[in-house]
C-alpha positions as CSV (number, residue, x, y, z in Angstrom):
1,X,8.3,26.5,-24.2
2,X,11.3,28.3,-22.6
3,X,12.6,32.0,-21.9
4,X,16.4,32.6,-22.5
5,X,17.2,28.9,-22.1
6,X,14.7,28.2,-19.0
7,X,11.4,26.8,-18.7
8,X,8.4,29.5,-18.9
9,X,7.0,27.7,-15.5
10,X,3.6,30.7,-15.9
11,X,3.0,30.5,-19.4
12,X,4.2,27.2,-21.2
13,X,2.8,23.7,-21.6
14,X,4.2,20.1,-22.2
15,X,5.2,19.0,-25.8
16,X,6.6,16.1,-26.8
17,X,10.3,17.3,-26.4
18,X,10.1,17.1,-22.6
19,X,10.0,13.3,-23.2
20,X,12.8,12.6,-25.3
21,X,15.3,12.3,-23.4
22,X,17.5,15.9,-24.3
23,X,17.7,19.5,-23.4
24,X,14.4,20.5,-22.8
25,X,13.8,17.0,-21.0
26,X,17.1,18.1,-18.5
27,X,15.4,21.2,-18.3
28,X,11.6,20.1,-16.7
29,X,13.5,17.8,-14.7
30,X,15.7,20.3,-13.0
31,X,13.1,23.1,-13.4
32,X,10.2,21.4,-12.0
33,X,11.0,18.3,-10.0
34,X,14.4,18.7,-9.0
35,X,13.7,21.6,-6.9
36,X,10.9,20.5,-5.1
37,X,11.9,17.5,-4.0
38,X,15.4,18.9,-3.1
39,X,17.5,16.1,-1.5
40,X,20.8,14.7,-1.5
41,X,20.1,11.3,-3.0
42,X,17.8,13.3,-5.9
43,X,20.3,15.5,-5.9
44,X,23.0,12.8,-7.0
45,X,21.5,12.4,-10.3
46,X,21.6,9.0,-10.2
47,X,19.1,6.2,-11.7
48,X,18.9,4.9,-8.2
49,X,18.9,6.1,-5.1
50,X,21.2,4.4,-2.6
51,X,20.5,4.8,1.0
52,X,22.0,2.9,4.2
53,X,19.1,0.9,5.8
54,X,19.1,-0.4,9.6
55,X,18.2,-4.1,10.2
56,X,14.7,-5.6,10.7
57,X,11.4,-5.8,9.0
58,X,10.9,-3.8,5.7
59,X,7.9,-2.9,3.7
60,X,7.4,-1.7,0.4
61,X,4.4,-0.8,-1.6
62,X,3.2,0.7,-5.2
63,X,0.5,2.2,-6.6
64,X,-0.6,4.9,-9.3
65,X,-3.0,7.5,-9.3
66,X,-5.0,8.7,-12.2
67,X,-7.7,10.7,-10.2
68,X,-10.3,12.9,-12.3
69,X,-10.4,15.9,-11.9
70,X,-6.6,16.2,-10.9
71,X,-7.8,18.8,-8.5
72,X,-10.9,18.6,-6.2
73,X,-12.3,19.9,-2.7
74,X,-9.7,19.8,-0.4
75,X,-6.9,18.4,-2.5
76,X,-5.2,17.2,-5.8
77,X,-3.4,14.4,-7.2
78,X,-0.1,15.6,-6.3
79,X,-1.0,15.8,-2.0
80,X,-3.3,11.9,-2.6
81,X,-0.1,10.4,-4.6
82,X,2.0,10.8,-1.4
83,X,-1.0,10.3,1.3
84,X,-2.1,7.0,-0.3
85,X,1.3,5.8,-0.3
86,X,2.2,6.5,3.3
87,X,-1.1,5.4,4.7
88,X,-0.2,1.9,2.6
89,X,3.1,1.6,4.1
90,X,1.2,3.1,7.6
91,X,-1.0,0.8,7.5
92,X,1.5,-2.3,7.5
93,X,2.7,-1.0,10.5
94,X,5.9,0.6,9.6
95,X,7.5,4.2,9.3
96,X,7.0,5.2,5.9
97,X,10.8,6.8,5.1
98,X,11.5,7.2,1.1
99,X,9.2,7.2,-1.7
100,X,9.6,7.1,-5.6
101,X,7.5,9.2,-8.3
102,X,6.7,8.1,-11.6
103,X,4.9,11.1,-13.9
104,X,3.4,10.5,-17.1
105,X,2.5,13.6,-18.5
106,X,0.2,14.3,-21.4
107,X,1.5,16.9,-24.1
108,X,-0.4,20.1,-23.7
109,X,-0.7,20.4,-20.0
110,X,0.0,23.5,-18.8
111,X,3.6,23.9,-16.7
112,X,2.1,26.0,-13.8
113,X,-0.4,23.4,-13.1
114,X,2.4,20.8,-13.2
115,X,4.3,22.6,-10.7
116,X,1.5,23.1,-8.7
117,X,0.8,19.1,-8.4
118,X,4.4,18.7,-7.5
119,X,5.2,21.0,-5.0
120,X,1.7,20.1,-3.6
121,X,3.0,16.5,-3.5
122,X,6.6,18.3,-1.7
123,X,4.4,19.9,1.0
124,X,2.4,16.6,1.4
125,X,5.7,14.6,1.4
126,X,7.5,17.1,3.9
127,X,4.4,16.9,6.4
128,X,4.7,13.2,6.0
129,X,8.3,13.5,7.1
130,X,9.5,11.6,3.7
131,X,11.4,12.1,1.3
132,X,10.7,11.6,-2.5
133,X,14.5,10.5,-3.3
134,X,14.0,8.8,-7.6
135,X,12.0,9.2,-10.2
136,X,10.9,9.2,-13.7
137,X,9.6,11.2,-16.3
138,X,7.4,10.0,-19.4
139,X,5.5,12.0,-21.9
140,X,2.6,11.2,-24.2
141,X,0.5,12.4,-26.9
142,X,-2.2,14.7,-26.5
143,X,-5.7,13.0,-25.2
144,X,-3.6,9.7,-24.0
145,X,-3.2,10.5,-20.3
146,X,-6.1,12.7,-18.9
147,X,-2.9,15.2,-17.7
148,X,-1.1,13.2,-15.6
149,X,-1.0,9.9,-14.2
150,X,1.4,9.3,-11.1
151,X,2.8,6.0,-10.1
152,X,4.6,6.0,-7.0
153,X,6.8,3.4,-4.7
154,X,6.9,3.3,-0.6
155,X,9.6,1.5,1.4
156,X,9.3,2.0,5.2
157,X,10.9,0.0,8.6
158,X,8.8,-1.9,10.8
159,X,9.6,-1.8,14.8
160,X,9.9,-4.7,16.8
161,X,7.1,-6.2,18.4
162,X,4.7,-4.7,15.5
163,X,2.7,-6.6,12.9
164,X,-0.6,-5.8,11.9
165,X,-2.0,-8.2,9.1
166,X,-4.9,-9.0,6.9
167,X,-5.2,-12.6,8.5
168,X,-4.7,-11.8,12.0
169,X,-8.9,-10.7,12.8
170,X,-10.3,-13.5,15.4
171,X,-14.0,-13.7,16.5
172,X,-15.1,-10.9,19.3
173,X,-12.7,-8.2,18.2
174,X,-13.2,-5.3,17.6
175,X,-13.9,-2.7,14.8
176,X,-12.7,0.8,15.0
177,X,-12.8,3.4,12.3
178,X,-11.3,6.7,12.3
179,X,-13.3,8.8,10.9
180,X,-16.2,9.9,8.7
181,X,-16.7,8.0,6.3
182,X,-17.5,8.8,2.5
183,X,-15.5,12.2,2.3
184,X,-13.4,11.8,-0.5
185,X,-15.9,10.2,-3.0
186,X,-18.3,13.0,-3.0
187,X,-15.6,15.6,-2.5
188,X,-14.7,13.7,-6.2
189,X,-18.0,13.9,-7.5
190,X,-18.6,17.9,-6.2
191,X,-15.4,18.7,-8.4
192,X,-17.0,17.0,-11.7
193,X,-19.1,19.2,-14.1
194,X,-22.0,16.8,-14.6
195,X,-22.9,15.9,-10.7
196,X,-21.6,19.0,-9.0
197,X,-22.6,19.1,-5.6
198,X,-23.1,22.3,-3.4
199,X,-22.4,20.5,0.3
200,X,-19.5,22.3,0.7
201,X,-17.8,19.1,1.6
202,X,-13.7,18.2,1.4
203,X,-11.9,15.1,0.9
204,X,-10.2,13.3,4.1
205,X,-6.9,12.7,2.0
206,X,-4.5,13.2,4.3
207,X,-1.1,10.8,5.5
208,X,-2.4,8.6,8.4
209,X,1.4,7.8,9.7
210,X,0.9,10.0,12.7
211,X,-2.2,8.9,14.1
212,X,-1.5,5.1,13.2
213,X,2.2,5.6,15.4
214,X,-0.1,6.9,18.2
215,X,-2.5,3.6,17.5
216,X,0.4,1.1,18.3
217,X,2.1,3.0,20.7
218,X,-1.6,2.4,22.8
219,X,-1.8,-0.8,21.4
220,X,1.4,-2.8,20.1
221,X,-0.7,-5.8,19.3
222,X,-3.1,-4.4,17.0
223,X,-4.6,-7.4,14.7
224,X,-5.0,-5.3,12.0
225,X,-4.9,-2.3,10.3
226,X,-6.5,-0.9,6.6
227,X,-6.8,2.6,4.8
228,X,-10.5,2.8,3.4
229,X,-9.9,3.7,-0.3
230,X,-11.9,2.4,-3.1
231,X,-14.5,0.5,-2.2
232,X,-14.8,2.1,1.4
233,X,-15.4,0.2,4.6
234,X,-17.2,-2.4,2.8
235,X,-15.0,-3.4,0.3
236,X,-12.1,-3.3,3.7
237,X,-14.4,-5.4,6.1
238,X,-14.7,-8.3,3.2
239,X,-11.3,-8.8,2.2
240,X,-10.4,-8.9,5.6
241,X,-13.5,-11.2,6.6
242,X,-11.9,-13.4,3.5
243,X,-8.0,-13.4,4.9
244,X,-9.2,-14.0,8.3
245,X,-11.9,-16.6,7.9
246,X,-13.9,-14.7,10.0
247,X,-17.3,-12.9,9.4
248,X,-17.8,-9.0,10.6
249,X,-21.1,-7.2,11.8
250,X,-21.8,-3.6,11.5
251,X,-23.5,-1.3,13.4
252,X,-25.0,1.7,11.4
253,X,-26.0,3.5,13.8
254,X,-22.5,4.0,15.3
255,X,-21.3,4.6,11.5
256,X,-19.5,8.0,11.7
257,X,-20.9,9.6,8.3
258,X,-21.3,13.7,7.8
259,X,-24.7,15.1,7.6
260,X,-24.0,16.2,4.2
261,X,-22.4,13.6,2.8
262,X,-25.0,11.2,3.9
263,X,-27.4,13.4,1.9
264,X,-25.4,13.5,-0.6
265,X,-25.5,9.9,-1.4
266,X,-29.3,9.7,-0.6
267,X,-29.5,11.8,-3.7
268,X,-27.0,9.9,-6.3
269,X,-28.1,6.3,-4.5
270,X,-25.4,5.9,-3.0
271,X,-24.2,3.7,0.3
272,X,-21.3,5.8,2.4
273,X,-20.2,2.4,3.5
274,X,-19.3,1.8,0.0
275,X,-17.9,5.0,-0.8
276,X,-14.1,5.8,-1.4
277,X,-12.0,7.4,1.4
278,X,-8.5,8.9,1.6
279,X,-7.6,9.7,5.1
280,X,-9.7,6.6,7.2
281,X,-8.6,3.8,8.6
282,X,-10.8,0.5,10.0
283,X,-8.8,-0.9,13.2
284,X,-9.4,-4.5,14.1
285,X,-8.4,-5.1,17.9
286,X,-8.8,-7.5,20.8
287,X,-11.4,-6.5,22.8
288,X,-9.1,-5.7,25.4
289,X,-6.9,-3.7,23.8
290,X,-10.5,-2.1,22.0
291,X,-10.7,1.1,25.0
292,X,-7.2,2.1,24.5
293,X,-7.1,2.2,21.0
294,X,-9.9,4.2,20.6
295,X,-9.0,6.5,23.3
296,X,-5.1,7.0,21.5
297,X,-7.3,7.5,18.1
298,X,-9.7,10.2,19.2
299,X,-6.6,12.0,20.9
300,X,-5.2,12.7,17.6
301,X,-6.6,15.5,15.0
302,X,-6.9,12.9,12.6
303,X,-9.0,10.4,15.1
304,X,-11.0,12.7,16.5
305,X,-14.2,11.5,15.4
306,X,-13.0,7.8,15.9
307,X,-15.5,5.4,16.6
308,X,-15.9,1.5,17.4
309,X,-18.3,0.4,14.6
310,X,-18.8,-3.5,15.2
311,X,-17.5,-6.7,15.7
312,X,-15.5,-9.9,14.4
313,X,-18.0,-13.0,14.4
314,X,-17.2,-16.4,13.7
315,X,-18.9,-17.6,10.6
316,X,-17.8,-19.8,8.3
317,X,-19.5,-18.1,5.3
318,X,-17.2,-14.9,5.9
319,X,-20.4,-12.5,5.6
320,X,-20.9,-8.6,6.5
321,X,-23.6,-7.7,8.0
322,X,-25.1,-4.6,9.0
323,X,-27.8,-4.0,12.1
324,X,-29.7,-1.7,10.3
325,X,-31.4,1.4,12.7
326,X,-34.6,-0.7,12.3
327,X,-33.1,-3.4,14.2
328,X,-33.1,-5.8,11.2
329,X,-29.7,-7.2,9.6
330,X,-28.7,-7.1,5.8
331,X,-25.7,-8.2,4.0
332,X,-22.9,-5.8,3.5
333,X,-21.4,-7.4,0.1
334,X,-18.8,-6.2,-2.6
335,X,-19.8,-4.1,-5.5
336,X,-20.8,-6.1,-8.5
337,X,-19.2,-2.8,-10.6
338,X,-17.4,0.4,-10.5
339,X,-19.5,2.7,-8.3
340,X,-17.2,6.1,-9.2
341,X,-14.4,5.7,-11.5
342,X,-11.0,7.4,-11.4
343,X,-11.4,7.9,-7.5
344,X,-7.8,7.5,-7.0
């Protein structure tokens, strides 16, 4: 739908013209996206974007988001499409710089909520100090995309004297998290119709570049470093238990989980150590470098409620375990099955 040649941006909805590649296609691009993610290599109008890059270590990373609801407490898909992205890149120790955004856009959703997703994902990019510099457009028929689906891509530059890796955990280190855990998977559930929740609680989605700079800056030699996403701290501490050779043990009661959300899952049966974050982090560090790293963590506003959790063990078997608060042990193992779909 347009007025006098432009996009009605209050009123008018995607159709399958916004996909096929003329006018009104030109016009979403330039009425919507270009003018969000204003910058001179978007601005180009390339396919590409080209860019000069400095020597050294690069990383790059993908993923796509397809979250239900496309808003919830405390954010949308627009704000976690950039945050998950960054924290990847974060994460591998480098300084996220340009990301890519893929959009797949299901005929009938509505152009103001569009815009809202993307300048929420501007705001999210410009806090992140990125820039979204290429992208792509695709549309779909009604009831084949939930909305929108976002796939994005992440290059950043490692320093010198930096890499964090998924192999790099060693018996006696330690295990640092960032953060309550469990945030963003009730958050998700609160938002949906059938299991709304009245805890008042917000997901953690938020781009962890500044706090994990901070990190290395205390501690250069971090073994290794992981966003808690799907799966949570459980699904973090095995894979990296599996890379390393290692085993890990827990400590619940040093577990940093809200009041609420810990009821929460008492409620729907579920474990917060299992439960999908957007804004956490598990640290693995030598114990000596353990005090530092916890202390750099806590002094940001996205560490403050840091905490060392646990520690690297040398077991062959690669097993999590938890000390329980009854001072007994049980296994921390994968999910056999999808605890809470479309998370992320």
């Amino acid at each position: 739908m347009s007025v006098g040649g432009r996009l009605d941006l209050k009123h008018g909805r995607v159709d399958m013209t916004h996909g096929g590649g003329g006018r009104a296609m030109a016009r979403l691009i330039d009425g919507v996206f270009r003018d969000a993610f204003a910058n001179p290599r978007l601005a180009a109008g390339n396919d590409a974007a080209a860019f000069d890059w400095p020597g050294g270590r690069t990383v790059m990373t993908t993923d796509s988001y397809v979250v239900s609801p496309l808003a919830f407490p405390g954010g949308d898909i627009g704000a976690l499409a950039v945050n998950g992205t960054v924290n990847d890149l974060a994460t591998a120790g480098a300084v996220p710089v340009y990301l890519s955004a893929g959009f797949v856009l299901e005929e009938g959703l509505p152009l103001a909520a569009l815009c809202g997703y993307v300048h929420s994902m501007a705001r999210a990019a410009e806090a992140a100090g990125v820039e979204i510099v290429t992208g792509d457009t695709k549309v779909v028929e009604r009831g084949k995309a939930d909305g929108l689906y976002i796939n994005t891509a992440g290059i950043g530059r490692v320093p010198d004297g930096v890499g964090p890796s998924c192999d790099r955990a060693r018996p006696g280190d330690k295990l640092l998290v960032s953060g309550p855990l469990g945030d963003h998977g009730v958050a998700i559930l609160s938002a949906r119709a059938d299991l709304a929740l009245d805890a008042g609680i917000v997901s953690d989605t938020a781009a962890l570049n500044g706090l994990v700079a901070e990190m290395v800056a205390a501690a250069p030699d971090v073994r290794v470093l992981r966003d808690l996403t799907r799966g949570g701290l459980a699904a973090a501490c095995n894979e990296l238990a599996q890379a390393s050779g290692v085993g890990m043990t827990l400590d619940q009661a040093a577990l940093p989980v809200r009041r609420e959300v810990a009821a929460a899952c008492e409620v729907l049966g579920l474990d917060p150590v299992h439960v999908a974050n957007e804004g956490r982090l598990l640290a693995i560090a030598a114990p000596g470098d353990a005090d530092a790293l916890l202390a750099a963590m806590r002094a940001h506003p996205l560490g403050r409620e840091a905490a060392l959790v646990g520690e690297v063990t040398d077991d062959d078997r690669r097993l999590v375990e938890m000390r329980t608060t009854f001072g007994g042990r049980r296994l921390v193992d994968w999910l056999n099955g999808e605890q809470l779909p479309r998370i992320c």
